[in-house]
N, C-alpha and C positions, 0 to 999 in steps of 0.2 A: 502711754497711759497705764496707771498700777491697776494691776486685775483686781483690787483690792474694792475697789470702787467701779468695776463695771459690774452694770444691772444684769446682765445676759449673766455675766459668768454665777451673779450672787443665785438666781434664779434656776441657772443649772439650764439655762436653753439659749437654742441658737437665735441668730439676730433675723433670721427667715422665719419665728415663731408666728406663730395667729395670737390673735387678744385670748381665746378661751382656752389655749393651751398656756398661755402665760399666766391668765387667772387662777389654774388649777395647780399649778406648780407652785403660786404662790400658796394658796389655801393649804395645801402639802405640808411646803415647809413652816408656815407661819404655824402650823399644829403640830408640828416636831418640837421648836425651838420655843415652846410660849414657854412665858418664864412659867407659869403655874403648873406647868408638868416638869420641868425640869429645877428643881428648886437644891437640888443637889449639883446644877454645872451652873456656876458663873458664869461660863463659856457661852453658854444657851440662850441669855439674854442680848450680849453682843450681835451675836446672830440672828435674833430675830429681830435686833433694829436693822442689823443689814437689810436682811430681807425683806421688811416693811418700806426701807427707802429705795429697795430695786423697782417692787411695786409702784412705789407711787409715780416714779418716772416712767418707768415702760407701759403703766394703764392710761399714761396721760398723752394723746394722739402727737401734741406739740414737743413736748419735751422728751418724748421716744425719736421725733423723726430732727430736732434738732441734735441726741447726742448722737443718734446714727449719721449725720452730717460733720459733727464738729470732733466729736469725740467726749474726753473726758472734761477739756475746759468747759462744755457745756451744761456740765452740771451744778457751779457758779451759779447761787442765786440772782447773783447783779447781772449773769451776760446777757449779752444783747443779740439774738441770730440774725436781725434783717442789718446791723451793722457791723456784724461781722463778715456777711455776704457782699456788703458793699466793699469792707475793707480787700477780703480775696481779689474782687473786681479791680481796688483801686493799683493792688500791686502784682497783677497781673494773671490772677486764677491760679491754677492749678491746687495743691494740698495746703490745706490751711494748716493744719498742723505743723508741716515744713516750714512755711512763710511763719509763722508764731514763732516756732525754735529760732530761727534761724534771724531772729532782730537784734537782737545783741551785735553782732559781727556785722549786719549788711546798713543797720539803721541807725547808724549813732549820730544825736542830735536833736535828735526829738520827733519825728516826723512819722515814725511807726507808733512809739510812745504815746504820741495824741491818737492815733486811734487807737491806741490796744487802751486808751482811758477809754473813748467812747463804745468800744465792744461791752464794758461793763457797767453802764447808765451813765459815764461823762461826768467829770468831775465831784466825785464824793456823792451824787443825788441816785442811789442806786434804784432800777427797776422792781416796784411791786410782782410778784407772781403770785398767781391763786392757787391755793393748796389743789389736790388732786381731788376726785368725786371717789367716793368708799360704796361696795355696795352691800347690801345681807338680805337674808333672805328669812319669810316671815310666811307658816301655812296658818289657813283659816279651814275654820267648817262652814260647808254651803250655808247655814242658815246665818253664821254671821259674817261673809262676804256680800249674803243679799240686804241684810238690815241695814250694816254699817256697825263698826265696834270702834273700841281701844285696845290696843297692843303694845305690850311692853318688853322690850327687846335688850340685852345686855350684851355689848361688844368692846372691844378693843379698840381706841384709836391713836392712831401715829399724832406724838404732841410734835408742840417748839421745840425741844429740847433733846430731840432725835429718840426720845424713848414713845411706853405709849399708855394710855390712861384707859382703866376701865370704866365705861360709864351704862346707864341704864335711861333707856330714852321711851318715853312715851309716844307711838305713833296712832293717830287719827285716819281711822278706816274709814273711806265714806261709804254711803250706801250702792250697791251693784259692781262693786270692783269687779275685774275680770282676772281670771286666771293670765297669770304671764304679766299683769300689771305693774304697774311701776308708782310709788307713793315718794315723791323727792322732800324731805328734811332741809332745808337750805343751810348752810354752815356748818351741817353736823359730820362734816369731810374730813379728808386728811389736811392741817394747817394752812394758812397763806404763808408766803415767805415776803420780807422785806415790807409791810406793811398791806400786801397782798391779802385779799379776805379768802377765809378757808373756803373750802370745796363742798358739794353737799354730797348726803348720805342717800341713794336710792334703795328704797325697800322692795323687793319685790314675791308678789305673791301669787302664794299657789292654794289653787284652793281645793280641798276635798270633797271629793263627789260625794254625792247625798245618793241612797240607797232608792230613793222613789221619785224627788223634780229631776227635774231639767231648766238649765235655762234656754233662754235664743233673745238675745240683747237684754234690754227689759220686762221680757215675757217669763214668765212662768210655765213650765209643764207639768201636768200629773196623770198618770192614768190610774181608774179609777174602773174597781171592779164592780159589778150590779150580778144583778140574778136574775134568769128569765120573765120570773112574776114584775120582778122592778120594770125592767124594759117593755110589757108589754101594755102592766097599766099603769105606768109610771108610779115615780115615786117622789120623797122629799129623804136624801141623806146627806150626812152631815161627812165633811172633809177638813183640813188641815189648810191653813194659810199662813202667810206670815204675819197677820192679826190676830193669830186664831182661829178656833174650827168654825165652819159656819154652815149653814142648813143650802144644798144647793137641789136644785127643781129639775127633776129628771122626767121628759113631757112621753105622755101615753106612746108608746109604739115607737122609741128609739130604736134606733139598728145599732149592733156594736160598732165600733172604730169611730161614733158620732163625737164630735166637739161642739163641748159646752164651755162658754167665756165668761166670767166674772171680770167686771170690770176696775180696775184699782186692786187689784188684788197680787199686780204682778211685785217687779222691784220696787221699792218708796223712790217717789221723786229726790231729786239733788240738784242744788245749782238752778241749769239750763235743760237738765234730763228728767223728762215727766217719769210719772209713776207709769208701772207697765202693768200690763193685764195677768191673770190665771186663764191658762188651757184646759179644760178637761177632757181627758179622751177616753168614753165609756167603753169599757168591755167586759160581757158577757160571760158570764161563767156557767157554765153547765154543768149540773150535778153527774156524779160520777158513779159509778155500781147501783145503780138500779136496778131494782126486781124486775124481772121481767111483766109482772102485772102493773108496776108504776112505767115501766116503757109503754104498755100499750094505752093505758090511761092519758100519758101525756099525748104520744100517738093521734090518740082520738078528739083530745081537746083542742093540741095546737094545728093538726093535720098536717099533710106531705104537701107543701108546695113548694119545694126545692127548684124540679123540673121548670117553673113559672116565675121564679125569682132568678135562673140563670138561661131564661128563652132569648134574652137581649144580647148577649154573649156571642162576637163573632172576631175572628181574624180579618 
């Protein structure tokens, strides 16, 4: 096999790699060799179709563990692995690669011939293969992971023609995506081969935490600061939604760390996924550098009953 055309060696790793050390290796080189940094090496583009079609075979589970089996014949859009397994079988196991060389001298006649036809789809009807899955990655801001957006992404794809096309794709956010999510493109992959449909494109997203919610599935969190006078004879203040601010009803004599739910107010419905709620978790803020005549004042108005608020308190 010409190391010319093995994916390991194009990739620069061993054939004991994991998928995300193989991922990054690719990401590496493909940002070495892109032709739009290197527009001064001719060299550069050759290169980064290698290394475009190392990837697309060694990300693809099938087509890594058939040329780890076969070698380099298997990178033959026509071949066929479960009939080349058969053919090893029929002529008695051991190294395929061996038994392949070695037909000329031991099979003359035709009898090796008809299968080394059927290893590559049998007479002239060769096998479709589906281009590889491609994937990129796409951050959002918390408020528009919770609404739902449009996104428009610009990448590189490996064409037919062994090079690669840059395109700009439009992707459809839905509403409450999740951090680490996955939005799949169908077709927008690396090529099919032989009539084979292309692969799709997985988007995946991260999303940027927001300075005040939180989520928890399609719930909302917010906490939300009051002032002793609020909490004692309540009040009516106004907060932030994903509709909008709205006026929310803080009832006489809340304690801090109370939750208050607004209902609909969480992520928007999708699909089969209802709309989800807003939390609110009141806390209490206490003024700070007071006179010592507004300590005693207050002192006097809200009194000491500390001692009587933690008498239920036991080990």
């Amino acid at each position: 096999m010409g190391s010319g055309r093995d994916p390991y060696a194009a990739l620069g790793v061993s054939r004991d790699t994991d998928a995300d050390t193989i991922k990054k290796a690719y990401r590496k080189l493909a940002q070495q060799y892109h032709p739009d940094r290197n527009a001064d090496d001719p060299s550069a583009e050759e290169k980064f179709k290698q290394v475009s079609s190392a990837y697309a075979v060694l990300s693809d589970e099938k087509r890594r563990k058939d040329y780890d089996e076969f070698g380099e014949i298997a990178l033959d859009p026509n071949f066929d692995a479960d009939r080349a397994r058969a053919a090893s079988r029929q002529f008695g196991g051991g190294d395929f690669a061996h038994a392949f060389g070695a037909r000329a001298d031991g099979f003359q006649g035709g009898g090796f011939g008809n299968v080394f036809e059927d290893l590559f789809g049998g007479r002239g009807h060769p096998r479709p293969r589906r281009g590889a899955d491609l994937e990129t990655r796409i951050e959002l801001d918390f408020a528009d992971a919770v609404r739902g957006c449009e996104q428009r992404v610009t990448l590189d794809r490996p064409n037919a023609e062994g090079g690669v096309s840059r395109e700009t794709l439009s992707i459809r956010i839905p509403p409450g995506v999740d951090d680490g999510g996955r939005i799949r493109l169908a077709g927008k992959g690396g090529p099919g081969e032989m009539g084979g449909r292309d692969g799709d494109l997985l988007a995946v997203v991260r999303v940027r935490p927001h300075p005040q919610f939180k989520r928890n599935e399609r719930d909302l969190l917010l906490d939300v600061p009051i002032s002793i006078s609020e909490a004692i004879r309540g009040a009516s203040i106004e907060i932030p939604t994903v509709d909008g601010r709205v006026s929310l009803r803080v009832p006489p004599g809340t304690d801090g760390g109370s939750k208050l739910r607004l209902r609909g107010k969480g992520v928007p419905a999708h699909g089969r996924r209802p709309v989800g709620d807003l939390y609110v978790t009141v806390r209490i803020r206490v003024p700070k550098n007071l006179s010592a005549d507004a300590e005693e004042t207050a002192a006097e108005l809200l009194g000491d009953d500390g001692e009587a608020f933690r008498s239920h308190l036991a080990f």
